[in-house]
N, C-alpha and C positions, 0 to 999 in steps of 0.2 A: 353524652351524645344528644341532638339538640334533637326534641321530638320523641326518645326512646321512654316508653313508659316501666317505671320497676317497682317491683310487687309488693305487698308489703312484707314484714317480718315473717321468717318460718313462725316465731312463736306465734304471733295472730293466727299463724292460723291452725299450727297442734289444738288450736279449742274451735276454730272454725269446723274441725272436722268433726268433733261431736256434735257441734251444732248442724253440721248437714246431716248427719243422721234423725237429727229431732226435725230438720224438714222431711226428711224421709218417709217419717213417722208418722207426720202431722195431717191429718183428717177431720173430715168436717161435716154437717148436715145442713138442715131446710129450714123454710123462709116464712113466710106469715103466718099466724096463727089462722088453724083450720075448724071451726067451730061443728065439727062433728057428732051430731047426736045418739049416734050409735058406737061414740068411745065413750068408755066407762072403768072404772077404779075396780081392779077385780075383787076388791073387797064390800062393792053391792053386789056382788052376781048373789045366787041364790045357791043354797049345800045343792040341790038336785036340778036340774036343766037338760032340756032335750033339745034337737036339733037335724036338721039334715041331713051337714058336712058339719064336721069341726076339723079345725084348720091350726095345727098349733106351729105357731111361728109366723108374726108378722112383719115377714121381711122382704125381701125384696120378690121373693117368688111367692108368698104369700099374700101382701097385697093386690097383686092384680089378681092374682087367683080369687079371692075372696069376692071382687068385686065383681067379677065374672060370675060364681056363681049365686049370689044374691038376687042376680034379675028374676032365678025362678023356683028359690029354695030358701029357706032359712039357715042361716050359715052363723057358727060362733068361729072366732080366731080367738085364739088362747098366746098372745105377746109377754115375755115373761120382762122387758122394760117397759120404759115411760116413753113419753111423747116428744117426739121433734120439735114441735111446734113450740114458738115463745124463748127456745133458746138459744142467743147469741151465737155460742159458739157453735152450736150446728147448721147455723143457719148463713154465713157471712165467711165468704172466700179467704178474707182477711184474716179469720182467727183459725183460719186451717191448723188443725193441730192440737185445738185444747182439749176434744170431747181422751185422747189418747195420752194426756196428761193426767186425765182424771182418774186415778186407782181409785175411789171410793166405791162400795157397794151397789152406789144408784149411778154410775156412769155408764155413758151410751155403749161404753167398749170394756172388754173385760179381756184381760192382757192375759197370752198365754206364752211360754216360750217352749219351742219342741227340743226332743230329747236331738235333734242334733245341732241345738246352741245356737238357733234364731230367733229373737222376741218378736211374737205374731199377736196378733188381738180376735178375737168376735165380736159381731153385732150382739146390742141385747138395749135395739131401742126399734119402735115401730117403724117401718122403711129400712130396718137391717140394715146392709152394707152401704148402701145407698145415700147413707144418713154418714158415713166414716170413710169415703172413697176419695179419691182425687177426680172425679168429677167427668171422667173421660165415657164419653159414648158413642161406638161403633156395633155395629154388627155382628155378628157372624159371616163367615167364609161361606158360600153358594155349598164348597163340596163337603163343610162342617152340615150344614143343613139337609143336605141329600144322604151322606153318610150316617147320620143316628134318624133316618126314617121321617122325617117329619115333611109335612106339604109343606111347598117352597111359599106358595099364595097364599095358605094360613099364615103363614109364619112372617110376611112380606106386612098382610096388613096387622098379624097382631102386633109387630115394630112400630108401624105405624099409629095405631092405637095408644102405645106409649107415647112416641115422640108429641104425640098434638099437648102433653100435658108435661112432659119433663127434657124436651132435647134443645138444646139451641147452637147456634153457629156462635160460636167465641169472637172475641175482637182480633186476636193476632197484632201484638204490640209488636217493639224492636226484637226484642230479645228471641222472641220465640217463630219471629220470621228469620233472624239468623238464624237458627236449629233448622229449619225448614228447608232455606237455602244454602245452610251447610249439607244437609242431607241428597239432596240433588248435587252438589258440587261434590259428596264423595260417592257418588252414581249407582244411591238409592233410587231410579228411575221406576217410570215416569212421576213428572209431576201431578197428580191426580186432582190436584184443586181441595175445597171441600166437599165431604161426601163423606154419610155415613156407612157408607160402602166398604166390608173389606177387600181392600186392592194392592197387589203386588204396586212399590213406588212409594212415595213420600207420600202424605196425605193432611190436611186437616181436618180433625173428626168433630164429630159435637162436644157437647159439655155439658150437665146439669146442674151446670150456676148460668144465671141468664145473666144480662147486660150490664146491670147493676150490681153483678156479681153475690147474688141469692141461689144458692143452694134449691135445687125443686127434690123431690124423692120418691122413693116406691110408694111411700102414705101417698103422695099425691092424688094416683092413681084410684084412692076414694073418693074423691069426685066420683067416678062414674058407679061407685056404687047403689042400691037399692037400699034406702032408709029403713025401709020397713023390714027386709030380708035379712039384714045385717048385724050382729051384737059382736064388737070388739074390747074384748077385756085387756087393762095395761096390768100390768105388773103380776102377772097370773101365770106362776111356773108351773109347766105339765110333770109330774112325775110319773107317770107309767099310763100304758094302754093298757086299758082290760080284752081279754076275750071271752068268749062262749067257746067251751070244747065238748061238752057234753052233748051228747046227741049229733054233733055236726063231723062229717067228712076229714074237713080244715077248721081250725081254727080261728073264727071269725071274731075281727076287732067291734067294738060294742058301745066303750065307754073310753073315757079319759079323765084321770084324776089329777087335782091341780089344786095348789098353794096359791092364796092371796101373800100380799107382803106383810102380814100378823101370821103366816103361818097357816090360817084356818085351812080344813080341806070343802074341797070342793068336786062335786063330780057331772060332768056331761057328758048324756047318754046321745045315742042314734036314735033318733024315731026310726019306728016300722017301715020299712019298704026297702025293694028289692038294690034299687039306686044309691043308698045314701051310703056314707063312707067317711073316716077320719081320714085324715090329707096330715101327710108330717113336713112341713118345710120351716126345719126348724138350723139349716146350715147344714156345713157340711161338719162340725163338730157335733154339732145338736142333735143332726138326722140320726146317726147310728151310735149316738150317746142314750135316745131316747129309745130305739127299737133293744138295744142290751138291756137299760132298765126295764123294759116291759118282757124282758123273757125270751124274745129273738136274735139270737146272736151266736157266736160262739159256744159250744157250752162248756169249755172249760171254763170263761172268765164270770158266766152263769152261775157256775157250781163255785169258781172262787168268793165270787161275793153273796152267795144263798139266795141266789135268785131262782125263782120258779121256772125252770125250762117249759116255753110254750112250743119253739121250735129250735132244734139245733141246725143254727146259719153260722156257717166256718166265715161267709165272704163280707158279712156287717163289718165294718170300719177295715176292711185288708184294700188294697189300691189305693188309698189316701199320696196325692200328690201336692205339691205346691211349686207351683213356675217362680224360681230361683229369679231376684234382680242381682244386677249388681251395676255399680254408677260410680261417677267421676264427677267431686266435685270442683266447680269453674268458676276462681274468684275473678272479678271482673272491675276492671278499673272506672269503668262510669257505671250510675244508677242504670239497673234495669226495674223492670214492672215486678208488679207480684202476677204471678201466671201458675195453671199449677197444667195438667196436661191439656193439650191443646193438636199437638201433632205428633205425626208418630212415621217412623219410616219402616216399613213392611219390605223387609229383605226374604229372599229367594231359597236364604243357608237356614232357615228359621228362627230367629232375632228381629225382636221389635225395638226401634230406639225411640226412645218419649227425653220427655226434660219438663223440667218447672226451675222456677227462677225465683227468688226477690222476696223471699218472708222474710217478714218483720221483725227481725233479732235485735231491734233499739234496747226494749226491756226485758228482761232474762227475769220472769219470775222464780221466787224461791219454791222452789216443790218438782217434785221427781216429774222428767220427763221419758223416763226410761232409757235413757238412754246408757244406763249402766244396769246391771242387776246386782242385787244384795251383795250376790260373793264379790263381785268385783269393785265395789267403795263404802267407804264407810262416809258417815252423816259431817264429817270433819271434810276429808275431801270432798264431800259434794260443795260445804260451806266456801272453801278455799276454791274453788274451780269458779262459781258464782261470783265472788270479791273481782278473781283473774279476769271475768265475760265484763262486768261491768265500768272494768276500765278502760279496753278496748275501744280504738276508733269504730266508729258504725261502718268504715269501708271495710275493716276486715268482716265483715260479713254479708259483704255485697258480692253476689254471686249466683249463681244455680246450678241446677246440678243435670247432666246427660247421661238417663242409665239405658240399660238392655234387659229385655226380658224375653226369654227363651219359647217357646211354642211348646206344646205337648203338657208338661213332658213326658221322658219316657219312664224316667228312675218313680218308682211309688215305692211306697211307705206304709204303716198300719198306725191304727187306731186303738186302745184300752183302757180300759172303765177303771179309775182308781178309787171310785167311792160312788156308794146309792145313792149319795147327794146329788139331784143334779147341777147344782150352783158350782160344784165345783169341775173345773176341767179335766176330761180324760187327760190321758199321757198320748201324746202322738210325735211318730217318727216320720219325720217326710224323704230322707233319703239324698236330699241335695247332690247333685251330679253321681250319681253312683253309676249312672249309663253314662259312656263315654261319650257316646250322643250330644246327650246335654252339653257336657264339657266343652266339647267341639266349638257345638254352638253360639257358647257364651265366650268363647275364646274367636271367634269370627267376630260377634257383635260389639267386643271391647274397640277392635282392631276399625270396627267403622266410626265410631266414636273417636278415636283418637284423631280418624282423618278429618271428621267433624269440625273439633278443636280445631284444628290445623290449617281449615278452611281458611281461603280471603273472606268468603260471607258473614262468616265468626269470628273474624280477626279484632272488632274493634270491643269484643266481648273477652279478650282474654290478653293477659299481661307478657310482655314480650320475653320479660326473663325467669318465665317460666313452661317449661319444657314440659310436655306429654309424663316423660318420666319422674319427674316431680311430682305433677300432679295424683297419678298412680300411689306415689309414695306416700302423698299427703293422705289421702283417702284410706289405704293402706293399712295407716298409723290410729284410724280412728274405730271406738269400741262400738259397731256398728254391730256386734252380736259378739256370741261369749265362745269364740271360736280361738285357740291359738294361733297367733302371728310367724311370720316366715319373712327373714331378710331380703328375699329375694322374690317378694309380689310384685314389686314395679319390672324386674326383669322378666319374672315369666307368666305371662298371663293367664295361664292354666292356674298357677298358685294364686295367683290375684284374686280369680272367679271363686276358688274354693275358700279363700278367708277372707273375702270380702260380701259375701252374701248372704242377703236380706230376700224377706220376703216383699212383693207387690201386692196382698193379702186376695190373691187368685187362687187359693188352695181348695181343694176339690177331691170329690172321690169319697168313698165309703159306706156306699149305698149305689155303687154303679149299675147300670142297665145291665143286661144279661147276666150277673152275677146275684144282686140281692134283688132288685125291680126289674119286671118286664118291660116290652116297648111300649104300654099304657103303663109304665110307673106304677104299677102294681105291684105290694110286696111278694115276692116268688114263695107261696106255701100257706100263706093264708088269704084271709079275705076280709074286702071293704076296707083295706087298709094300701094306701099309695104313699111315695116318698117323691116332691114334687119340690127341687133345689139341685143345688149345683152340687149338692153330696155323689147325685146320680151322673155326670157328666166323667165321661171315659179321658179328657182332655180337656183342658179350657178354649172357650169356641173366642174366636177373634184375638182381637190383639189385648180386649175386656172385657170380661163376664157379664159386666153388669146387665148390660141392653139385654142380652139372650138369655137372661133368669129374667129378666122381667116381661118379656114376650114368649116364655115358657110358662109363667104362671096364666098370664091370657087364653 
C-alpha cells in the first residue's frame, strides 16, 4: 500500500525493550566546574571540629539549606559522595544514563532493588538527586503547600530563589510537542502553555538542563552561599549521631561521627548555644537509615543489631512510599530528538503523563546497565544480548517512551537496617499498588496514553502496523524489574500496571511529619535534632519533588 509505513521486525525490538528500560533508567548531572573554596576532601578535615549546624547530606535539600544558613552561622555538610563538577556524564543531557551504569564504589548512584522486585537507585553525589533526575521542574500544588502548613509567599519566593540559578524553559522539539498536542487531543485540558505552575491540563514545565543542554543542580545553589560560614566535606560518611542524656530532660543531639574514604574517624561537635542543631538530609533511605544507626528508631531492629536505644521510635522508616511508573514504549519511523521530560499532562483521576524520546543506543557499551539483576543472566547472556544490539539497525531503536506516574500514593511500605554499615542499603518494601487506589489510577493513566498514541498529533511518530496492543505487549516482554510476567498484560491493564512497574525515583517517606518530625522538622523526643528531605513528605508534592525539596531546604 503506497504510503503505508511498517515496523520493523518483533525481534528488533524484543532487545529494543530492554533497551527502553536502560532509557528508563538513564540519569544524569551538572555542568561547569565550580571552583568552590569551601569543598574539601573529607580526608583534610580535622579528628575534632565544631560547628553551628551540621548538616549531613548534601543533596538536594541540603544544599540550599546549607547555603541559607551560612549567611549567619558556621555551618559543616557532611556529603558522603564526590563532586558533580568536571564530570561528563553528569553533566550533559546527551549521556543521560551513565552515572546509573556505573556500579562501582565511587558512582554518583548506588543501586538498590526493593523487596518488591523494582531496581531503584540513591544519590551519593553533592546536588543528590538533582545530579541523577530527568531533569523536570515544577512546583508544588497551591493546596500541597497549604495542606503541610507552610507560608504560600515563603514558599513562592523560596522557588524563586531556586529558579534564578537552576530552572529553565526547554526548547520543545517535534516529538515532544506531539505528546503535548497528543495530550490536548485526548482532553487532558486546558492547554496551560509554559509554567512552572502545577495546573490541572497539559503543561510544559521547566528543566534543569539549559539550552545547550547542561545539567545545573542543587550544588548550584552554592553560589549563594557564605565562604567564610561554610566547610563542605566530600566523601565523608556520617555514621551515627551522639547525644547527651545525662542530666537532660530529652535526649539532645551534640555530635556526629563520620568516616573519611581511608576509613579514619572523625567527629563534629555543636558549639554552645541555645540555636544550633544537627540537620539530617540525608534522603529518604539515609534519613531514617541514619536516625536507627544513631539509636532512634524501632527498638526491636535496635536490640537486633546491639544498638544502643536512645529512644524507642516505632514510626523511623514505617510509611516509605514510592509513586509506581509504568510506560509504553513508541518505536517511531522518523528520527526524533533526544528530549528527556519536558511536559507533562495533569489529569483530574490522579495520573501524570511525561515522555522522553531519542537516547543514543548507536553504541551499546560492554558493562551492566542494570537492566537485568544477577538472578536473572549470566555474564554469557549479557555477552550474546550485546553481539544481538550491535547488529541491529540504529531505527530499531528510534523511539521514546510515554509513561504515567500516579499521585500520592496511598499504598506505603517500610523501611529496615540490614547492617551498622552505613554503606550498605537498608531492605525496603514500598508496596506497589497494594491500595486499589493506586491501581485504579494507573489503569486510568495507561488508558490516556494509549489515546495519546492514537492521536492525529502523534500520528507521524508511530508505525501504522502497530497497534496499541502490541505495543503493551512489547513493553510487556521486557525485564524492566525482577517481577513475574502474565500472558495477558496487553489485555488487562490492571496486570499490565502490576508487572510492568518501575520506579520514577520519587520515593518518599520514613521520617514523616506528624509521625517521626514535627511541623518544624523537629525529631519528635529529642532535641537539636531536625530531618529536612523528602523522607518527611506524607506524599510527593507535584508532578516532581525535585523543585519542592529544594525550596524546602531554603
Amino acid at each position: 500500500m503506497v504510503g503505508r509505513r511498517s515496523a520493523p521486525s518483533v525481534a528488533y525490538f524484543l532487545v529494543t525493550h530492554a533497551l527502553f528500560f536502560l532509557l528508563a533508567c538513564r540519569l544524569s548531572a551538572s555542568q561547569q566546574a565550580r571552583n568552590y573554596t569551601f569543598v574539601h576532601d573529607a580526608r583534610t578535615a580535622p579528628e575534632i571540629s565544631y560547628y553551628d549546624y551540621i548538616i549531613v547530606g548534601g543533596g538536594t535539600a541540603g544544599c540550599p539549606l546549607a547555603a541559607t544558613l551560612s549567611q549567619n552561622a558556621t555551618v559543616l555538610v557532611l556529603e558522603r559522595g564526590g563532586s558533580p563538577y568536571g564530570d561528563p556524564n553528569i553533566t550533559y543531557l546527551a549521556n543521560f544514563g551513565a552515572p546509573l551504569a556505573d556500579a562501582s564504589p565511587s558512582s554518583p548512584s548506588q543501586r538498590f532493588i526493593s523487596e518488591d522486585g523494582v531496581i531503584n537507585a540513591r544519590a551519593r553525589v553533592l546536588g543528590g538527586g538533582s545530579c541523577l533526575n530527568a531533569g523536570f521542574y515544577s512546583r508544588a500544588e497551591a493546596d500541597y503547600i497549604r495542606d503541610v502548613g507552610w507560608n504560600s509567599e515563603l514558599a513562592k519566593q523560596s522557588y524563586e530563589w531556586v529558579e534564578k540559578k537552576v530552572a529553565f524553559q526547554p526548547p520543545m522539539k517535534q516529538w515532544q510537542s506531539a505528546v503535548r498536542d497528543g495530550l490536548i487531543d485526548a482532553g487532558v485540558l486546558p492547554n496551560n502553555g509554559f509554567t512552572y505552575d502545577h495546573m490541572y491540563g497539559t503543561k510544559v514545565g521547566g528543566s534543569i538542563f539549559d539550552t545547550a543542554g547542561h545539567r545545573h543542580t542543587a550544588a548550584d545553589l552554592l553560589d549563594y552561599a557564605n565562604p567564610d560560614g561554610l566547610t563542605v566535606l566530600l566523601k565523608a560518611t556520617a555514621h551515627k549521631v551522639l547525644f547527651h542524656t545525662r542530666g537532660k530532660a530529652r535526649p539532645t543531639a551534640h555530635a556526629v561521627v563520620f568516616r573519611d574514604s581511608t576509613g579514619a574517624k572523625h567527629r563534629a561537635y555543636l558549639n554552645s548555644g541555645a540555636h544550633n542543631e544537627i540537620i539530617i538530609s540525608a534522603g529518604s533511605l539515609g534519613s531514617p537509615q541514619l536516625l536507627i544507626l544513631s539509636g532512634v528508631g524501632p527498638v526491636d531492629q535496635l536490640k537486633a543489631h546491639n544498638i544502643t536505644v536512645v529512644l524507642d521510635q516505632p514510626m523511623v522508616g514505617q510509611l516509605m512510599s514510592d509513586n509506581p511508573m509504568n510506560a509504553v514504549f513508541v518505536p517511531s519511523p522518523v528520527p526524533v530528538e533526544v528530549s528527556l521530560i519536558e511536559v507533562v499532562g495533569i489529569t483530574h483521576f490522579g495520573s501524570y503523563i511525561e515522555a522522553a524520546s531519542g537516547a543514543n543506543f548507536g553504541s551499546f557499551p560492554d558493562n551492566d546497565y542494570g537492566l537485568f539483576s544477577p538472578k536473572q543472566r549470566t555474564p554469557e547472556a549479557l555477552e550474546r544480548a550485546i553481539y544481538n544490539m550491535s547488529k541491529l539497525d540504529r531505527a530499531a531503536f528510534r523511539g521514546g517512551f510515554i509513561l504515567e506516574k500516579i499521585m500520592g500514593p496511598i499504598s506505603t511500605g517500610h523501611l529496615e537496617l540490614t547492617s551498622k554499615n552505613p554503606n550498605v542499603n537498608p531492605s525496603v518494601t514500598f508496596n506497589y499498588f497494594k491500595h486499589p487506589e493506586d491501581l485504579a489510577r494507573c489503569v486510568q493513566g495507561m488508558s490516556t496514553i494509549e489515546r495519546v498514541i492514537g492521536s492525529k498529533p502523534f500520528s507521524k511518530f508511530r508505525y501504522d502496523t502497530l497497534s496499541v496492543p502490541q505495543l503493551l505487549n512489547m513493553t510487556a516482554t521486557a525485564p524492566v524489574n525482577l517481577l513475574p510476567r502474565h500472558s495477558n498484560s496487553s489485555v488487562s491493564l490492571e496486570q499490565f500496571c502490576k508487572d510492568t512497574v518501575m520506579t520514577i525515583w520519587h520515593y518518599h517517606g520514613g521520617c514523616q511529619v506528624g509521625a517521626v518530625v514535627d511541623r518544624d522538622y523537629k525529631v519528635i523526643g529529642v532535641d537539636a535534632l531536625r530531618v529536612i528531605d523528602g523522607s518527611t513528605f506524607n506524599a510527593s508534592p507535584g508532578t516532581n519533588p525535585q523543585a519542592t525539596v529544594m525550596m524546602l531546604g531554603r
